[in-house]
DONULO-159669 format. One line per 8 residues: number of its first residue (from 1); their letters; for each residue x, y negated, z negated of N, C-alpha, C. Coordinates in steps of 0.02 Angstrom, whole numbers, plus 50000, padded with zeros to 5 digits. Atoms other than C-alpha are relative to their C-alpha. Layout:
BEGIN
NUM = A = X Y Z X Y Z X Y Z | ...;
This chain:
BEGIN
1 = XXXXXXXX = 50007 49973 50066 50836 50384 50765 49940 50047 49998 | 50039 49945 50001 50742 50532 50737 49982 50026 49914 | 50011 49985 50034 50641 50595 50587 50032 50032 49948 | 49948 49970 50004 50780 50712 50535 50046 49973 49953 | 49933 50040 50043 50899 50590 50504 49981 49939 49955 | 50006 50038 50063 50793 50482 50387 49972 50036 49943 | 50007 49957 50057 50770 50525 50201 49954 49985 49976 | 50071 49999 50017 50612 50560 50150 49982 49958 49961;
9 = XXXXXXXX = 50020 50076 50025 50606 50435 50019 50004 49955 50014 | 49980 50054 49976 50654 50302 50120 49916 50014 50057 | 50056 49968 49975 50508 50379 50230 49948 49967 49969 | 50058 49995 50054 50395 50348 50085 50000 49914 49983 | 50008 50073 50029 50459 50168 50051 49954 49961 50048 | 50042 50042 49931 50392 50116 50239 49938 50029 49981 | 50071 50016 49990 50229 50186 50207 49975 49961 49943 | 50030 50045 50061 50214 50109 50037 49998 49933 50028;
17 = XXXXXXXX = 50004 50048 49975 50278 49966 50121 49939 49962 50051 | 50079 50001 49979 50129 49972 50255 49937 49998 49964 | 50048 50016 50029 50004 49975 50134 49999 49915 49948 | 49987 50050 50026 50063 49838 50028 49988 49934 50047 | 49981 50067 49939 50086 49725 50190 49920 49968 50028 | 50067 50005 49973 49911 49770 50260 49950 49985 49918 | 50047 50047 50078 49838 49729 50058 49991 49938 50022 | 49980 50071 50002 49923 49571 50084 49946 49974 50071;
25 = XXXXXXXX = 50048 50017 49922 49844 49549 50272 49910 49986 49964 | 50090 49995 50013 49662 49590 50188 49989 49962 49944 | 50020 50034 50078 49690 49495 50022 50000 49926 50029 | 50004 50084 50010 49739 49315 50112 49962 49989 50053 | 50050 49990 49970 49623 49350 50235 49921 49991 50006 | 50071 49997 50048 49482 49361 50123 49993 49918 49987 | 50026 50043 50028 49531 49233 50052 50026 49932 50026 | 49990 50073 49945 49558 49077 50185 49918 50012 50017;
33 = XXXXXXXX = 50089 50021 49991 49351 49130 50226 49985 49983 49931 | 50030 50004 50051 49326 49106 50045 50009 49930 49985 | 50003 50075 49989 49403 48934 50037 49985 49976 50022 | 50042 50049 49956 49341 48896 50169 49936 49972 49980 | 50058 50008 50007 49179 48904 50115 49984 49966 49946 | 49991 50065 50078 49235 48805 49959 50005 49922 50021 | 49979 50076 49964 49284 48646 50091 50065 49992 49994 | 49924 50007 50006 49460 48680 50057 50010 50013 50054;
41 = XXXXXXXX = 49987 49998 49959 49494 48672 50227 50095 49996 50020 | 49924 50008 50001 49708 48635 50199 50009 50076 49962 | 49988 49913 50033 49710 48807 50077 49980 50033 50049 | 50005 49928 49949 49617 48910 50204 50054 50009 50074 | 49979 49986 49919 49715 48848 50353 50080 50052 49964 | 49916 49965 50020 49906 48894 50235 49965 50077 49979 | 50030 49929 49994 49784 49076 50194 50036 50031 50059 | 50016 49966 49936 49766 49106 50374 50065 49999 50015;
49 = XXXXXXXX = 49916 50007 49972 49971 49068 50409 50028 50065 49969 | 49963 49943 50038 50002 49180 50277 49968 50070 50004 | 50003 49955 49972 49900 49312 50342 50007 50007 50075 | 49963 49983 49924 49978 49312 50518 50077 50017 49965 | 49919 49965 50004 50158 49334 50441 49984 50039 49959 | 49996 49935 50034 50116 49482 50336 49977 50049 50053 | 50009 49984 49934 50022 49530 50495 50058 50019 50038 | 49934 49984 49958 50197 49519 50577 50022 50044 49947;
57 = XXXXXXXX = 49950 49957 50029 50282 49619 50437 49958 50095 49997 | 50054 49917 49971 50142 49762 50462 50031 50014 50046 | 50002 49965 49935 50180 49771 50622 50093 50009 50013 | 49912 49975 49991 50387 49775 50614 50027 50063 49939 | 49996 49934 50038 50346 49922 50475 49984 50057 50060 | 50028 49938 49937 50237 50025 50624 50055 50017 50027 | 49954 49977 49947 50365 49991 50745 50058 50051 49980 | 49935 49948 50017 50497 50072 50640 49989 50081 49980;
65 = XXXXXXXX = 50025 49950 50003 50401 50190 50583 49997 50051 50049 | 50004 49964 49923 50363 50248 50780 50062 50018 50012 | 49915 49998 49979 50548 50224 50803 50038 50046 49963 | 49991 49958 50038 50586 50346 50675 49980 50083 50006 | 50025 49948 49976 50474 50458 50763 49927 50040 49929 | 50055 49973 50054 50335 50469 50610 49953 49937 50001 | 50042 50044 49994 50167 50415 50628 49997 49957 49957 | 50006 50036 50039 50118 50251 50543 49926 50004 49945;
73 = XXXXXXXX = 50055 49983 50032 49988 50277 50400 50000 49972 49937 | 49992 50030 50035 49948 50167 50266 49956 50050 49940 | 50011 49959 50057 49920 50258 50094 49926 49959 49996 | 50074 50034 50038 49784 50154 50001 50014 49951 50011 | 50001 50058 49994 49747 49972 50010 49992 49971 49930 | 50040 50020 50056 49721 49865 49873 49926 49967 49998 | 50046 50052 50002 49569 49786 49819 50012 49918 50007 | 49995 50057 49991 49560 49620 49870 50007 49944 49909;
81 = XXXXXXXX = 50003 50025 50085 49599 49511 49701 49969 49900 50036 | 50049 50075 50039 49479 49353 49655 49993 49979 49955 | 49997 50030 50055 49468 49222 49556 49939 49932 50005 | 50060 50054 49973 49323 49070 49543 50045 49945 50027 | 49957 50054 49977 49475 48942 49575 50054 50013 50047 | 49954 49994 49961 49607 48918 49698 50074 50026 49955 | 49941 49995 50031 49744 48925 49565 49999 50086 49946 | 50008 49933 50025 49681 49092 49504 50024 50061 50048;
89 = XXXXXXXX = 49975 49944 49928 49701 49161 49690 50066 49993 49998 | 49933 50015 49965 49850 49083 49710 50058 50053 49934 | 49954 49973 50075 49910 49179 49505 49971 50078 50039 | 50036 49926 49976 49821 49350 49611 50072 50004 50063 | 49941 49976 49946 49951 49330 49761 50085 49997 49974 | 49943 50007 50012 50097 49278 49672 50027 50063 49974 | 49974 49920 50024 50082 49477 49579 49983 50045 50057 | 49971 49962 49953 50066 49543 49752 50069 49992 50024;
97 = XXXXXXXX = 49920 50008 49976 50224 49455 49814 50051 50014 49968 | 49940 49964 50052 50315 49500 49659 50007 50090 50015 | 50008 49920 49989 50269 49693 49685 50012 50006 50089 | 49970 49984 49947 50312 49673 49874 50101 49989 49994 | 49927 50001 50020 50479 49589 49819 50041 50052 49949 | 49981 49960 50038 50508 49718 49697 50001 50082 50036 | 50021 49941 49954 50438 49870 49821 50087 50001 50044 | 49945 49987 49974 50586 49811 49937 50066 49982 49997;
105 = XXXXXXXX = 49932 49975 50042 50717 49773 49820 50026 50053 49999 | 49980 49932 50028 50710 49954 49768 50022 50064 50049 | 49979 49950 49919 50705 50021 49955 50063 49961 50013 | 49934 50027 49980 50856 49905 49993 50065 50058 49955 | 49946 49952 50070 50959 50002 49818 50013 50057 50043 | 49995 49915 49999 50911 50174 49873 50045 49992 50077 | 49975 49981 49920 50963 50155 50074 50069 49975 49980 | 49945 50020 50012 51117 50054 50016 50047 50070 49954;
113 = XXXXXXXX = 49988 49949 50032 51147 50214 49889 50012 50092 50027 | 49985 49932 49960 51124 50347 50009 50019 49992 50063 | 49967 50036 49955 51224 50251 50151 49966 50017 50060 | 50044 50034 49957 51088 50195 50250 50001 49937 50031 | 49992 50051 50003 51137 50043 50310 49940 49976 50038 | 50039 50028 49973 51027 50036 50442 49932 49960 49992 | 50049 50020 50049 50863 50040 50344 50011 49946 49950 | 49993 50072 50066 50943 49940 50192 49982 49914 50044;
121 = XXXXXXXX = 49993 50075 49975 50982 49787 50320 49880 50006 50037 | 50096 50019 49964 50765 49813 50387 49964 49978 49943 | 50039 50015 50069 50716 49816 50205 50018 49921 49982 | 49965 50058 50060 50841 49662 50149 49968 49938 50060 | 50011 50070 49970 50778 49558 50307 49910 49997 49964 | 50069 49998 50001 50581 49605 50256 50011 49950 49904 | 50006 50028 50066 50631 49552 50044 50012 49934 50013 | 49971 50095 50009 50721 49386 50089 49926 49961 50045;
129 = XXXXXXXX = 50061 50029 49994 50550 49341 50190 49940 50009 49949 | 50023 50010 50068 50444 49393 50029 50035 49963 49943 | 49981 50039 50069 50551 49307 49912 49984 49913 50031 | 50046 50081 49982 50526 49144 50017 49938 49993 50008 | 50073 50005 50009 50338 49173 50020 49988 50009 49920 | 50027 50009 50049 50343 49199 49831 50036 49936 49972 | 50000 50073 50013 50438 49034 49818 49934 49944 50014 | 50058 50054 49972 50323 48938 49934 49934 50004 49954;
137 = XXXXXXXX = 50079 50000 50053 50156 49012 49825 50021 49965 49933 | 49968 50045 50065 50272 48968 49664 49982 49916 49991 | 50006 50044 49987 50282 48800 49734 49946 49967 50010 | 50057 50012 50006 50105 48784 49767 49953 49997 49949 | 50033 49965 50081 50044 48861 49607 50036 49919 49947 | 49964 50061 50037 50152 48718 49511 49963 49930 50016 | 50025 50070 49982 50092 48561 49629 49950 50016 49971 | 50063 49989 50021 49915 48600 49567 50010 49984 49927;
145 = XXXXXXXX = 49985 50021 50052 49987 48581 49401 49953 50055 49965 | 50038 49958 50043 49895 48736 49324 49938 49981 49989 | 50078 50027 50022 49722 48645 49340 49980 50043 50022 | 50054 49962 50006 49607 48759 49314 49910 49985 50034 | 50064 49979 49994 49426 48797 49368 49966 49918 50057 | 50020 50042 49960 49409 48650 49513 49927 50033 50038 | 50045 49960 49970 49300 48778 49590 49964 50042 49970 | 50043 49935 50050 49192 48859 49450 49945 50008 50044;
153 = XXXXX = 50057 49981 49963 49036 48828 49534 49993 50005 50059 | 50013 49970 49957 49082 48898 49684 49991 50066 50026 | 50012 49903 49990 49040 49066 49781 50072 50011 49994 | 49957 49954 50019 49152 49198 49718 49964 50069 50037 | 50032 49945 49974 49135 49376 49778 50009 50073 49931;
């Protein structure tokens, strides 16, 4: 596959996609040292899991990217999002995973629309692994039961 034969907005979804992925990399990243340093030692280790598989979805954006024949280049990053409690981080990732699930919903539509299959099926395997990471946080966010501020008086950044 050659540059040529992909459509520039679809172009545009992978780098959006790369930035979003590498947010995600730097946001749970942040914040598995931040629990850590709270003694939550079980939150930072599921952090650190969850930044190695966004880690992997970075890096199966590059590759396609290369494979496409266009360098890989991530637009902007986000700011890292914080909160003084775990259940605040955890209400900070759940509106990244929604805006990644929603990012490649909309790239799945368009490649499916401009008979892309190839792309649609890269996008639809990357959404169905964000929609089970915004279950699993769902699911986490719930056990906690919405308790609030366990961690007021700890470092925040």
């Amino acid at each position: 596959m050659t540059m040529g034969a992909v459509h520039p907005r679809v172009l545009g979804y992978l780098g959006r996609a790369l930035s979003l992925e590498l947010s995600a990399v730097q946001q749970y990243m942040t914040q598995a040292s931040l629990v850590g340093l709270w003694g939550d030692m079980d939150a930072a280790e599921r952090f650190r899991h969850e930044t190695v598989e966004e880690m992997q979805h970075a890096e199966k954006i590059v590759q396609r990217m290369l494979a496409v024949g266009v360098a890989p280049a991530a637009s902007q990053l986000r700011a890292v999002a914080h909160a003084p409690d775990l259940v605040g981080l955890l209400r900070h990732n759940t509106v990244l995973e929604n805006d990644l699930i929603q990012h490649y919903g909309e790239a799945v539509r368009f490649c499916l629309l401009i008979g892309d299959g190839a792309n649609a099926e890269f996008f639809q395997e990357l959404l169905s692994d964000e929609q089970h990471h915004g279950a699993e946080l769902d699911a986490w966010l719930k056990s906690l039961g919405g308790q609030s501020s366990r961690h007021l008086e700890r470092a925040t950044f």
